[in-house]
C-alpha positions in Angstrom: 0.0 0.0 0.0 1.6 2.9 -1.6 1.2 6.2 1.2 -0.2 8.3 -1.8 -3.3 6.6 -1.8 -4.4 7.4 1.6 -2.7 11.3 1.7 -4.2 14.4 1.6 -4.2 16.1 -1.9 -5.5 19.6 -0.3 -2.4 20.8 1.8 -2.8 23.5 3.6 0.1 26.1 3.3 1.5 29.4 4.3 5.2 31.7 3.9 7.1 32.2 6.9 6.3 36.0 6.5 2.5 34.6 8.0 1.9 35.8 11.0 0.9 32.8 13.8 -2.2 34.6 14.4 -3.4 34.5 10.5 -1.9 30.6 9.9 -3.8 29.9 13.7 -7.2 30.7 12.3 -6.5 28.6 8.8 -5.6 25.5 10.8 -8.8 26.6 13.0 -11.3 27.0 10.0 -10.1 23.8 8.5 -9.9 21.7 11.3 -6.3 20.2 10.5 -3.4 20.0 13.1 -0.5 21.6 11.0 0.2 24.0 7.5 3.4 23.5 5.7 5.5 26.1 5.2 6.5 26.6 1.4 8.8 29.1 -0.2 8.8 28.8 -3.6 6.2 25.6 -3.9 9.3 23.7 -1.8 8.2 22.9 1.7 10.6 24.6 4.2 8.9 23.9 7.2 5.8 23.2 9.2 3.8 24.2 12.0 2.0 22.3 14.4 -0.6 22.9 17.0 2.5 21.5 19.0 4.8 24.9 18.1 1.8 27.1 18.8 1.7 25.6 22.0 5.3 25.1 23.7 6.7 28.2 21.0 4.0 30.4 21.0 1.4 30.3 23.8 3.8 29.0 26.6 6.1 31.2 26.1 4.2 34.3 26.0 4.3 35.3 22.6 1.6 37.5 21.1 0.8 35.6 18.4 -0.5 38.6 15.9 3.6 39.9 16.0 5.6 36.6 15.8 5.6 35.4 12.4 5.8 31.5 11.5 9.6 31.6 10.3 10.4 32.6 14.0 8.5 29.7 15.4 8.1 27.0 12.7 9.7 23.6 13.0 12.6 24.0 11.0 13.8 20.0 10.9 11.2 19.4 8.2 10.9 15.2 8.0 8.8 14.4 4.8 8.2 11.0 2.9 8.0 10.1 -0.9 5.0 9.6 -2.2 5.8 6.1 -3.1 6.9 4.9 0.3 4.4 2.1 2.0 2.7 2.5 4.7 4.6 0.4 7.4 7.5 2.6 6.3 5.9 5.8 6.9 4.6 4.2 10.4 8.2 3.3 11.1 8.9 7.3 10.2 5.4 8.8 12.5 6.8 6.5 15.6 10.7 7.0 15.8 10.6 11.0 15.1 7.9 11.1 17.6 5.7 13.3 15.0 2.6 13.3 13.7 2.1 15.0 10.3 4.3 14.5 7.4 4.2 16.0 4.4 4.3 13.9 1.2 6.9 15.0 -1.6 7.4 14.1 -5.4 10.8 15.4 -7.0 11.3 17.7 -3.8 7.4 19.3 -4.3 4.6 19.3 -1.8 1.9 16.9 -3.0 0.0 15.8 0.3 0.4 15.5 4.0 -0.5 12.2 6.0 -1.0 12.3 9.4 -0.6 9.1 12.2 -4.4 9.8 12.2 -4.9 9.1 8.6 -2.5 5.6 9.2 -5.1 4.8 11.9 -7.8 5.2 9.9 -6.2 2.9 7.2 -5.3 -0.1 10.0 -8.6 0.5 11.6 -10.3 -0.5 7.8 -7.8 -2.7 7.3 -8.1 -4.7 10.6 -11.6 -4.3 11.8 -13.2 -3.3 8.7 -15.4 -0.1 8.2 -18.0 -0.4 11.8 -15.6 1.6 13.9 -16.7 4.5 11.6 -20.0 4.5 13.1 -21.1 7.2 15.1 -22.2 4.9 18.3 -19.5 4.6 20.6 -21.5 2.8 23.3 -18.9 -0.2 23.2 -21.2 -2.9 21.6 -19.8 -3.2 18.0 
């Protein structure tokens, strides 16, 4: 199972000129966890509801004069689009992260995130009924 079948196609992205304020209400309206950072259509970066939190927030920052350059994750991990999906498991669990964003010839194509690998073992394993909305325990 090739990782580009189960990645997002719709990434999400800002500059680092963006300020955290700006890129916070994106990832609010969208409901998504991180925004890649691109300069040039080649991802430079990425930030997380983690480096709002610990960079940002914790640290007293006002958030509508800090720009994302300042306070993005700068180690940017990504996967190739052809990589399987044990591999880019194996990536999500040793570097502790969880969103990666999918590259083809060094361009942004998608993001996965370890929620989108749990969705895939969860139909994979159990098939679809944990997608129902009744959680009372008797599947």
């Amino acid at each position: 199972m090739e990782i580009k079948t189960y990645m997002l196609k719709d990434v999400k992205t800002c500059t680092e000129n963006e300020t955290i304020d700006s890129v916070a209400k994106i990832m609010s309206t969208y409901d998504i966890g991180s925004i890649v950072v691109v300069k040039d259509d080649i991802p430079i970066g990425i930030f997380t509801e983690r480096d709002l939190l610990k960079r940002v927030v914790a640290s007293g920052k006002n958030p509508k004069k800090i720009f994302v350059g300042e306070v993005m994750t700068k180690e940017l991990i990504t996967v190739d689009s052809d990589k399987k999906l044990k591999e880019v498991y194996h990536v999500f669990v040793t570097n502790h992260i969880r969103h990666l964003p999918v590259i083809e010839n060094g361009h942004l194509v998608g993001i996965i995130s370890l929620k989108d690998i749990a969705r895939v073992v969860d139909q994979q394993i159990f098939g679809l009924r944990f997608n129902k909305t009744d959680f009372s325990g008797h599947y």
